[in-house]
N, C-alpha and C positions, 0 to 999 in steps of 0.2 A: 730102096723104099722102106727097109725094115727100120733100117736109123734113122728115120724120121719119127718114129712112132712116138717121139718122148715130146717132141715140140708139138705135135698133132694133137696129144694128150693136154698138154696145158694151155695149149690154145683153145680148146672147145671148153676145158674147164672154167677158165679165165671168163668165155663168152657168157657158158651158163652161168656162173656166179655175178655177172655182171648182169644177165636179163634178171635173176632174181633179186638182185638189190633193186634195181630200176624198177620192177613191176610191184614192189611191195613198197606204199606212198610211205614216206616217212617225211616227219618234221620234229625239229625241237634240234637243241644243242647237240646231243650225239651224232647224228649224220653229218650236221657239217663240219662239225672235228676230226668225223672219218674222214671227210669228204678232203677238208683240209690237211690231213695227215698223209693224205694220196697225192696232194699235190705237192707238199715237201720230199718225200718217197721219188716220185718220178724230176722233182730239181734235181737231190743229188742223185738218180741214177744216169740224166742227162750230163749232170758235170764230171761225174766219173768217165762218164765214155767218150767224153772228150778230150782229156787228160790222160786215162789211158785207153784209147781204142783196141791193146790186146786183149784186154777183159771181156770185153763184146765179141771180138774174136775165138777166145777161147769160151767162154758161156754157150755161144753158138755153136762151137763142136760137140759142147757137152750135151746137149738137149739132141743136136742130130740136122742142126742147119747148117748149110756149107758154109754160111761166110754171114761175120757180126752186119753186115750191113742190111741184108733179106731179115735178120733178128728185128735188127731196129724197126724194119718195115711194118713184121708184123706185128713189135709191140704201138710202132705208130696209130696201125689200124685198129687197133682195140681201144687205143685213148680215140681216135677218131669218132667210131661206134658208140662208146662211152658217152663223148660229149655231143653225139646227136641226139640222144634220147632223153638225158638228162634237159638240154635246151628245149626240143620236144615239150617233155612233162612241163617245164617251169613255162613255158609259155603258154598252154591248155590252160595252166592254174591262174596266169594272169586274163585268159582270155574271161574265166569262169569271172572271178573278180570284177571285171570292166563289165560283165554284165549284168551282174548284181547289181553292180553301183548306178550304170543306165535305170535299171529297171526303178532303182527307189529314188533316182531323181524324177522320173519320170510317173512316182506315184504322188511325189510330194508336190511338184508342177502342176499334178491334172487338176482341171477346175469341177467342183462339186459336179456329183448329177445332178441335183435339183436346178442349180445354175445353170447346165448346158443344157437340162430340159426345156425351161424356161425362153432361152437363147436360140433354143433349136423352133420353139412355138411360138416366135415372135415373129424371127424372117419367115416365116410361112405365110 
């Protein structure tokens, strides 16, 4: 259990630097050339470990996993995690959006009050 300690370690790090990217809103160019740079980052880490699966093998004893394949698992689950949250937020922000935009077609649509007073004291 003691040689696990180093994989235990960067995975909970990994986690919290990921909840605090996620919870802290960013917009504008820099995040998503981060965002983009992480996803060039895990191509070639996926093409290297294709090519040579020793290296995920070997990476894996180094941190203290038995075998590159449990690694890959759990770097799986951390893009997994990753990309619920982020879909998560970006779709809150477009819900926010679509209801902005209801709401001011729906102010531009409404018919005057003095009109629907009028309309409302006639059918009577």
């Amino acid at each position: 259990m003691g040689d696990q300690i180093v994989i235990k370690v960067v995975l909970i790090a990994a986690l919290i630097v990921l909840m605090a990217i996620l919870l802290v809103p960013r917009k504008g160019a820099r995040p998503l050339a981060i965002r983009r740079l992480t996803y060039l980052l895990l191509l070639v880490a996926a093409i290297a470990a294709v090519i040579y699966p020793s290296w995920l093998t070997w990476l894996a004893a180094l941190v203290g996993v038995g075998r590159g394949t449990d690694l890959l698992l759990y770097g799986l689950v951390v893009v997994f995690i990753s990309h619920s949250m982020t879909s998560k937020s970006r779709h809150a922000e477009s819900d926010r959006r679509f209801t902005a935009l209801a709401r001011r077609i729906a102010i531009d649509d409404a018919e005057p009050a003095a009109e629907a007073g009028r309309r409302l004291a006639e059918s009577q």
